[in-house]
N, C-alpha and C positions, 0 to 999 in steps of 0.2 A: 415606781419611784418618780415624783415630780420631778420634772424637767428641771434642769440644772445649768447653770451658762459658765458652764467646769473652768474655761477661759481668763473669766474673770474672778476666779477667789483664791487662794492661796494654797500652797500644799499642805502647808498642815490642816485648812478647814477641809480640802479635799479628801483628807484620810480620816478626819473624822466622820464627815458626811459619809464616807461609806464604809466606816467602823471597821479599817484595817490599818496596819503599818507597814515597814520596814523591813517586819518576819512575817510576810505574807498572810494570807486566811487559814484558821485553822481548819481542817478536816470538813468538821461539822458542821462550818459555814460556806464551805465550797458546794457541800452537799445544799444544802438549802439554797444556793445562788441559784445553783444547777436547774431548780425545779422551778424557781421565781422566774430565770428569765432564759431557760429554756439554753441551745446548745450552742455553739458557738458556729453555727456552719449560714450561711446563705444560700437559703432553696425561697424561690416566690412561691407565694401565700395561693396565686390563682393558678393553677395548674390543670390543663383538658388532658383528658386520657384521648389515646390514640382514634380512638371511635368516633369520642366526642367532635375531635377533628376533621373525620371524616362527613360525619352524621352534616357538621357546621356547611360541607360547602354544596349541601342543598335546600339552605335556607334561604330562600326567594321567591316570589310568587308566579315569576316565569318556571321557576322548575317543575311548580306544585301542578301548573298546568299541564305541561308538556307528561308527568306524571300521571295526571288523570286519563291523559290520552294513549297512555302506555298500556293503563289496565283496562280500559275498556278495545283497546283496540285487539289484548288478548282474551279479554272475555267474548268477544263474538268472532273470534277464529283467523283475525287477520292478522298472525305473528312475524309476519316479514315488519308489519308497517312498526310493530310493538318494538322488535330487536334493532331496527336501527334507529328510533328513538329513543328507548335505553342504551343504546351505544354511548349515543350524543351525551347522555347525561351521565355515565358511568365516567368518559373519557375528559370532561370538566371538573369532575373530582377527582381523579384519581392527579391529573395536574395541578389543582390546589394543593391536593391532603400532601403529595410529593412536596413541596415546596413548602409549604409551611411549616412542616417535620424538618427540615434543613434549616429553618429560622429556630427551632425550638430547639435544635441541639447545637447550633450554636450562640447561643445566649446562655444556654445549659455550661459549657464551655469554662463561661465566663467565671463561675463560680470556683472553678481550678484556682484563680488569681489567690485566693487566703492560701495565709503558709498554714500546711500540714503540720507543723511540729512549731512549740514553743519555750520557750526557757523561762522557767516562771520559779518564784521562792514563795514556797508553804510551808508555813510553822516553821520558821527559818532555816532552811533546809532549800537549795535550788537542783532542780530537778526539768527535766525536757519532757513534758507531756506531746500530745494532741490538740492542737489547737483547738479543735471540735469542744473541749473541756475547758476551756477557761470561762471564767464567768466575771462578774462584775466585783471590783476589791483586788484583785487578784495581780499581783507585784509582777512586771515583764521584763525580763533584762533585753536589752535589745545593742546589737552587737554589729560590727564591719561587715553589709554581705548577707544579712538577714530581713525578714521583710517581718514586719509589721503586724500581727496577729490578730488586733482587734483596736478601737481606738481606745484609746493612751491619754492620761493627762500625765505631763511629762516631771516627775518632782526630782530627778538627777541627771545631769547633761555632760558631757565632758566632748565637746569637738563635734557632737553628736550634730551632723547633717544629713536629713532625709529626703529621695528624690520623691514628690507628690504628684510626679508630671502624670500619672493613671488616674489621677482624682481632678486635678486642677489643669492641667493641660500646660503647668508652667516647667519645664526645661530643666534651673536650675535650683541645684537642693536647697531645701532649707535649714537653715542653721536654727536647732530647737533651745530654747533658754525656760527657764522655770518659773520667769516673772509672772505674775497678774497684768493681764491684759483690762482693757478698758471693752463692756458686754458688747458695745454695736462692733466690736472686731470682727470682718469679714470672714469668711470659712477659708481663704488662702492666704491671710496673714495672721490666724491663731498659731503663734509660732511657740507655744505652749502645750499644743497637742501633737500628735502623733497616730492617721489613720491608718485604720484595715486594709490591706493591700498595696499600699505603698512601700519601700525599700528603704533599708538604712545605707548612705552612702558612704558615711565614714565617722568615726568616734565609736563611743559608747554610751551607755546611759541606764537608766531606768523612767517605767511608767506606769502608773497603776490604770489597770482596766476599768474606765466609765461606761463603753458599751460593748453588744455583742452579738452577732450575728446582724439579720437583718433590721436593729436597730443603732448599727452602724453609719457615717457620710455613706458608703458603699454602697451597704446594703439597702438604705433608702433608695441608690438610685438604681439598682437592679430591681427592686421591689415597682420601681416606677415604670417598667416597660411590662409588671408583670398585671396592670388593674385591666380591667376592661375596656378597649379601646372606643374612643367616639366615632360616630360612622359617620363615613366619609363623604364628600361631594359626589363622588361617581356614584359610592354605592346608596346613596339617599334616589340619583337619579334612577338609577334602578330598580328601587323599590318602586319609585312615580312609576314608571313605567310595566310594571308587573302587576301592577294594580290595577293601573287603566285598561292594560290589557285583559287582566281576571274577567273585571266586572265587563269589560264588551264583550266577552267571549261567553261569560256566563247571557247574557241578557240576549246576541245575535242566535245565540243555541235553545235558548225559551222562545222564545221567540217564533224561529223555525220549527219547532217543538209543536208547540199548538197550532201553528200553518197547517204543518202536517198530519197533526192528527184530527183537526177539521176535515182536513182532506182525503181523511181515512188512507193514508198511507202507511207502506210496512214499517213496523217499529224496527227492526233492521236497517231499511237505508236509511231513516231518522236517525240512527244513531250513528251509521256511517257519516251521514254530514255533517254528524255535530262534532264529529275528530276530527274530518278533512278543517272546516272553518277553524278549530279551536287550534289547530297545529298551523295552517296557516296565519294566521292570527297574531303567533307568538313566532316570534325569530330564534329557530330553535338553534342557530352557531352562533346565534350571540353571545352567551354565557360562555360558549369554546373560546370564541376569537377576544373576547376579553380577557378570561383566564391566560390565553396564548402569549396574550400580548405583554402583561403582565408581567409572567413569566422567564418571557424574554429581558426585558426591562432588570428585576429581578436577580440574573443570572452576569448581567451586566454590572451588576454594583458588586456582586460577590466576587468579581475575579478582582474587584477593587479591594474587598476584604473589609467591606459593608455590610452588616446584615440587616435584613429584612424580618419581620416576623411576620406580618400580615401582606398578604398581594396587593389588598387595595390602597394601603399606605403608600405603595408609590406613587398612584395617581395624587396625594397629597401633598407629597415631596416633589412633585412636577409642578402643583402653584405656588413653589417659593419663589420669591422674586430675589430675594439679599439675604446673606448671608454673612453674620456678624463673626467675627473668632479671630483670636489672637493667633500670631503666626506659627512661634517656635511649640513644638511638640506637639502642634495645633494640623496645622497646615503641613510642615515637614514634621520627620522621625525622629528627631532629638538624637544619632548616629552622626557621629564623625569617622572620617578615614583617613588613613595615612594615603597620600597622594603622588609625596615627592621626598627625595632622601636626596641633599646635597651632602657630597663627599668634603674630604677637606679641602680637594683640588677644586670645587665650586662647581664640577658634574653633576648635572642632577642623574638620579636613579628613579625609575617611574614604576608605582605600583600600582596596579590593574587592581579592578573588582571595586563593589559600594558598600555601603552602610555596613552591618555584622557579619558579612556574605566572604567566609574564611578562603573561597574561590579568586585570582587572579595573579598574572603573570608579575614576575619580579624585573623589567629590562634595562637594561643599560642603552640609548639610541634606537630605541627597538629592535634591539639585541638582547643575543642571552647577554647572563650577566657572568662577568669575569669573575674566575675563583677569588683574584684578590680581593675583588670588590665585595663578596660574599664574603669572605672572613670579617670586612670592616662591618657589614650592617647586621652578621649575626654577632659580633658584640656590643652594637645597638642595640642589636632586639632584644638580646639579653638583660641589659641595662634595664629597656625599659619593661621589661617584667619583672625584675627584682624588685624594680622602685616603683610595685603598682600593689592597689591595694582592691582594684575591679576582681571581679571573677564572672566566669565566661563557662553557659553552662548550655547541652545542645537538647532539643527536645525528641520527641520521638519522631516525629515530620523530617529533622535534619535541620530546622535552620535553629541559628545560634543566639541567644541572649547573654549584652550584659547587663550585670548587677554592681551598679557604680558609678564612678565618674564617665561621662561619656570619652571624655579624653583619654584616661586611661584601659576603657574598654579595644578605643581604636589600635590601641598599642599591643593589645594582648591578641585582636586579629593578625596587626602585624607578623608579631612574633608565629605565629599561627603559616601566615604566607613564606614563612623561611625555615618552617618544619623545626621549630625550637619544642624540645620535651618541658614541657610547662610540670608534667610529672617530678621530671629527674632534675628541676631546678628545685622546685622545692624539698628536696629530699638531700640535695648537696649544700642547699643554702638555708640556714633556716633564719628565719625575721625575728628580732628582738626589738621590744617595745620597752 
């Protein structure tokens, strides 16, 4: 399908241009979507098998040496010098291959973000498939509390706000409408679409599927960490320098080579000297202490909750100078908390704990809190989980997300810090729309 600027044309040319309605696709053309443009999931196109990875972190011309001098130094009987030279180069990959498997799964990770399950109408008939199964045409009801399945051009809106802060890095939701935009409309003000991975805040609506999988906003940009990366400053200097070193190493060892056998010497220590120069020659902890270093580096950005995929990319991220980015949901978490509860007497009440982190103390003066006072803010808390339309969901790690207004996420922690059954409220209370 030629590129399309969905944005700018209208719903009804948008449903013709991809010969559906209202009563979704029928059967036979879901089937035929399916094949055209393939499944609805984001997996990257360049993917190394486990080996491959391995195999990769002996690609340099210092190893190929140190290598040569492992075999030859076991071909004529000197297996001390062979084993801890293969040490040396065993123990720089195995701290690569480690560390880059930690990058590959979590970026692997990332692809969790698409909802699993979708609400979609075929042959007029609305039914909750697998997200995996939608395809292009294909009619999306999108509801309070649900995330986004694939991108959407938006042709029924009603209140319909969606949070885009995982795509855009902007905060607060956007309010979607159904007008025709003008085509140089930016990707964070096409307020007519509706992407893959992003959350519905509130309203409802509908939207028929333009794309799917990794020809999704998304999935382009997961696809984009997945192409072959440029080789870096350090490791450009390293190739110079494994080169330089090769061909000296090759050429000090010819060299001595024909010396020596002018000088009718035993081809044994000939060949002994031409390991000792070639290992000398080559700084065989270097490739260690750079992996090491690395590493370290590395393990440092991931307790930030950074991922790295390649080692040497740090050293690239170490010559940025400035760093451009917008603040909210950028720089901070887009998380609010309740902090302080004044009573009616003008007391404040201080509650403990940050962001989604359902952990911290309820005090009064840094005090416990008085039963009466506790009666007053559990029918606070109450309030403000009736009157919320967030949902607060824990994963298997233990920490919490919400899906919603961030304000009324912080209310639903609340209620959370004063042991409200968020169950048994909704079951004695039910919400009418």
């Amino acid at each position: 399908m030629a590129t399309v600027a969905w944005h700018s044309i209208s719903v009804k040319e948008t449903l013709e241009t991809l010969k559906t309605g209202l009563r979704g696709l029928p059967k036979s053309q879901v089937t035929a979507g399916l094949k055209r443009f393939g499944q609805n999931t984001i997996q990257p196109q360049v993917k190394r098998s486990r080996v491959q990875v391995f195999l990769a972190q002996f690609a340099s011309p210092l190893i190929y040496i140190l290598f040569a001098a492992t075999v030859i130094s076991s071909y004529i009987g000197e297996l001390l010098d062979a084993a801890i030279i293969l040490g040396i180069l065993l123990l720089n990959a195995v701290i690569g291959y480690v560390q880059e498997q930690k990058a590959e799964e979590s970026l692997a990770s990332i692809t969790s973000l698409l909802s699993p399950k979708a609400r979609v109408i075929r042959d007029g008939s609305a039914k909750t498939i697998a997200a995996r199964e939608l395809t292009v045409g294909d009619i999306v009801e999108l509801s309070e509390g649900t995330q986004v399945p694939a991108d959407l051009r938006i042709i029924q809106s009603f209140s319909l706000l969606i949070d885009e802060a995982s795509l855009t890095g902007e905060s607060l939701a956007v309010e979607k409408t159904t007008r025709v935009l003008p085509a140089d409309t930016s990707l964070s003000s096409r307020s007519n679409l509706a992407f893959a991975g992003t959350n519905v805040s509130s309203g409802h609506g509908l939207g028929v599927v333009i794309a799917v999988g990794l020809t999704t906003e998304f999935g382009s940009m997961i696809e984009t960490t997945s192409v072959l990366e440029d080789s870096t400053p350090l490791a450009d200097e390293l190739k110079g320098i494994g080169k330089v070193a090769l061909w000296t190493v090759l050429g000090i060892t010819t060299l001595l080579g024909v010396i020596g056998l002018l000088q009718q010497r035993d081809p044994i220590t000939l060949l002994l000297t031409a390991i000792a120069t070639a290992v000398s020659a080559v700084p065989e902890g270097l490739p260690v202490l750079i992996t090491v270093t690395l590493a370290m580096g590395v393990q440092r950005l991931i307790k930030q909750r950074i991922a790295v995929r390649r080692l040497a990319s740090l050293e690239t991220l170490g010559q940025i100078d400035t760093i451009v980015s917008d603040k909210t949901g950028t720089l901070t978490e887009n998380e609010l908390t309740v902090q302080r509860v004044f009573l009616p007497s003008g007391e404040p009440i201080t509650v403990g704990g940050s962001g989604y982190n359902v952990s911290g103390a309820i005090t009064h003066h840094h005090k416990a809190l008085p039963e009466s006072n506790k009666q007053i803010l559990t029918q606070l808390g109450v309030m403000g989980l009736l009157a919320n339309n967030a949902r607060l969901d824990q994963s298997q790690s233990g920490d919490w997300t919400v899906h919603g207004d961030p304000t009324e996420g912080a209310l639903l922690i609340f209620g959370r810090k004063l042991s409200i059954s968020t169950e048994q409220l909704t079951k004695d209370h039910r919400k009418r729309i």
